[in-house]
Every structure is written in C-alpha cells, then in structure tokens.
C-alpha positions, -999 to +999 in steps of 0.1 A: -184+155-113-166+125-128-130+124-136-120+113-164-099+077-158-079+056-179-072+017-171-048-001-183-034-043-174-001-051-190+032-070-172+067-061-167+094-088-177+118-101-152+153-110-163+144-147-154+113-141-182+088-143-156+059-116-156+048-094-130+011-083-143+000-048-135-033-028-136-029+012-140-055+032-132-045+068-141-061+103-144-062+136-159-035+161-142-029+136-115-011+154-083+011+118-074+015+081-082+009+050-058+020+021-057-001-004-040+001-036-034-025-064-023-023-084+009-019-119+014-051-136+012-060-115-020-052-103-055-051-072-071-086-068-086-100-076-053-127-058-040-108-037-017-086-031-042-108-017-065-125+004-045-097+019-032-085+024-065-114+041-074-114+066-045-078+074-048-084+087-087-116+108-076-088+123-058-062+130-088-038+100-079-026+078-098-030+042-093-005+015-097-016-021-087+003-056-093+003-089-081+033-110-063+045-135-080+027-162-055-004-151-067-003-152-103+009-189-095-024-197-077-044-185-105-022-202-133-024-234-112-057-236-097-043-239-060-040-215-031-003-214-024+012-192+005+025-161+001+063-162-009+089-154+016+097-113+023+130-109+005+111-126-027+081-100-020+103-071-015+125-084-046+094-080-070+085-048-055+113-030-063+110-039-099+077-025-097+091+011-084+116+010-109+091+002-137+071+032-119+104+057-120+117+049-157+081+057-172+082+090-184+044+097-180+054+093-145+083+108-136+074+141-125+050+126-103+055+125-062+055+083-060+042+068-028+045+035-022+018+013-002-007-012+007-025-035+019-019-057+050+008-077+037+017-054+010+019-023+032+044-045+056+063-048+024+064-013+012+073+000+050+104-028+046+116-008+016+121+024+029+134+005+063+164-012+047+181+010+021+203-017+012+178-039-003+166-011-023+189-003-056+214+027-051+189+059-058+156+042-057+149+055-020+153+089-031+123+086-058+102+077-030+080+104-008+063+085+018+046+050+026+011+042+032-007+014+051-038+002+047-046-024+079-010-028+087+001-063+103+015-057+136+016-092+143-004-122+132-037-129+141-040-138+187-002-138+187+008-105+197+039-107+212+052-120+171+050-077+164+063-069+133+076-032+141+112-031+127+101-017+093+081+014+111+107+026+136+130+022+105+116+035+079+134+067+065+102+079+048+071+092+065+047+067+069+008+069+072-013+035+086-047+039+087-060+008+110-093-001+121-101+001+161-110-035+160-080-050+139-070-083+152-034-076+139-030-046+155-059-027+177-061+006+192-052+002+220-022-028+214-008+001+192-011+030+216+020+014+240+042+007+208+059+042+210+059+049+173+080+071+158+072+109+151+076+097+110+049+074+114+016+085+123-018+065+124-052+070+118-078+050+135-113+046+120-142+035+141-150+003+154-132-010+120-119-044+118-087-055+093-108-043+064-117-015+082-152-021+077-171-014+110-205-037+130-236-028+118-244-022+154-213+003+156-237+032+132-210+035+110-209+027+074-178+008+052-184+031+022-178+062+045-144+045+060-133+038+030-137+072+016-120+081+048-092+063+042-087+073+004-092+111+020-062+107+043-044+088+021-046+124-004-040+143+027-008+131+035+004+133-003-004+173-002+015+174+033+047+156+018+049+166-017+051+207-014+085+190+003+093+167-023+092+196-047+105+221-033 
C-alpha cells in the first residue's frame, strides 16, 4: 500500500542573506520528524539520500533534508570545494533545527536529528556540546541517528573521532556496515561506547552499507534495514518524549 507523500524544495534565509536550500519530504499522520543531513562527498538529492528518504516515509516519518553551505557553493561555481570547517557545519545545522521547531506543522512532532557520514558526525556534535546549541534547542531534540558514522578517516585509525558519542546527551543510534573503512566491526567493538549509544551492524556492508556480491546479501534489503531501525528507535524514544 502507498502512502501518500508530499515534497517540497524551498530555503531558509540566513541573517547574512545567504540561503540554506531544503527538500521536505512529509506524510500523512507522520509519527516524527528527521533531520538529515548529507555527507561530505555528496549533496542532498544524492542517491543515498533519496532512497533513504523514501524508506523513512513508508514508515510515517517525516523527512527533512538540506545542504551545507559548501555544497551549494560547488554547484553555483562549478568546482568541488571541501567541506567547510565543523563549527561552520554545526552553525548551519542549528538553523535548520530551529527552522524545523518554529514550523507549526511540525511542532508536535518527536524531531530526530541525523545523517550521513559527515553529517551524522555533525548532528552527534550537537547534542555533545550544549553550548553551541541555542539555550532550549537541546530539549526539542529526542535522539541522533548515524548512517556510516566516521570514526576516523579512511587507513588512519588512530585520528578517532569519538568525543561527540561518549558526549552526547541524547541517545544515539549508528547503523555501520561490517566492512566500513571509517569504522569496522571489530575497530568499534574495543571503543567502549556508551550505554546511550548503541550500534547496529549490517552484513559485510561497506561505508554505504552496501554489501559484495559474493557476500549473498543485497543493498536494497540493507537499506530497508537501516530505515527499519532507524523507525525502531523513534518508537523506543518517543513514548518517552511524550510522556
């Protein structure tokens, strides 16, 4: 049975006048709202993007999508600049959630905030540094969610990147493939994670969790995994959030 979905691409204005473009994708009686942001070799309306996106709505959630500022700059400019720094990532993020939490179609939704790769690292730094987020935004959030999250960069890791997981002050979900090369199975096993963050690890799947032919499994089937536990961790947290 299809749901019926609603798409939508607009922008948010920044106080410098700069835009940060958007894609909704939204659904009848939707149970909670994402945010989710792309990683750092890709936009929004990437593939793995819009699969995702497509899964997570089958599944009565919300999707928000946007693209850091970086990106947009490669596309205006016809050249494949790096991705910005973290503060400037994080910095554009947060407008996003507060775009997300002053939209009145959304406010009674549970909002998780997510990713992938790079954009997961980013969402996990939110909820790790209450600081940086404005006063009150941490308590609109429910939980975090991590699509192939970076543990350190590709054949260097010793450079981990675990700061924003022990710290986060959320509940965090990471769904990683077996094979990542930033962050394997068994490199992630001796980490000691905390009790906040649990992972999921999907067979024989590499950074895009998409598994070898010669493994037997099949991407479309990890990927539907993925969205599954995604929506199974909403449920778990948001009978909290609301109660």
């Amino acid at each position: 049975m299809n749901m019926p979905m609603l798409r939508k691409e607009t922008f948010i204005t920044r106080e410098d006048g700069s835009e940060i473009n958007i894609l909704l994708n939204t659904v009848n009686n939707p149970k909670a709202q994402v945010v989710f942001a792309h990683g750092a070799g890709a936009n929004m309306s990437h593939e793995f993007m819009e699969e995702m996106t497509t899964l997570l709505n089958a599944l009565k959630i919300n999707v928000l999508r946007f693209n850091f500022p970086y990106m947009d700059k490669r596309a205006l400019l016809g050249k494949k600049y790096p991705p910005d720094r973290m503060p400037k990532l994080l910095a554009c993020y947060q407008e996003v959630i507060e775009y997300v939490i002053n939209t009145e179609s959304f406010k009674q939704l549970p909002l998780y905030i997510g990713g992938k790769s790079m954009g997961s690292r980013a969402a996990a730094s939110l909820v790790s540094m209450p600081d940086v987020l404005q006063e009150g935004l941490l308590d609109n959030i429910a939980g975090v969610f991590c699509l192939g999250y970076p543990f350190h960069p590709a054949k260097k890791p010793e450079k981990l990147r675990l700061e924003p997981l022990l710290l986060a002050n959320k509940p965090v979900l990471i769904v990683q493939g077996e094979r990542d090369t930033l962050g394997n199975q068994a490199e992630i096993k001796t980490y000691q994670l905390p009790e906040n963050c649990q992972c999921v690890f999907l067979e024989d799947g590499d950074h895009s969790l998409k598994p070898r032919v010669k493994s037997g499994y099949k991407y479309p089937a990890h990927m539907r995994s993925a969205a599954n536990e995604i929506s199974m961790f909403i449920d778990s947290y948001s009978a909290t959030v609301n109660s």
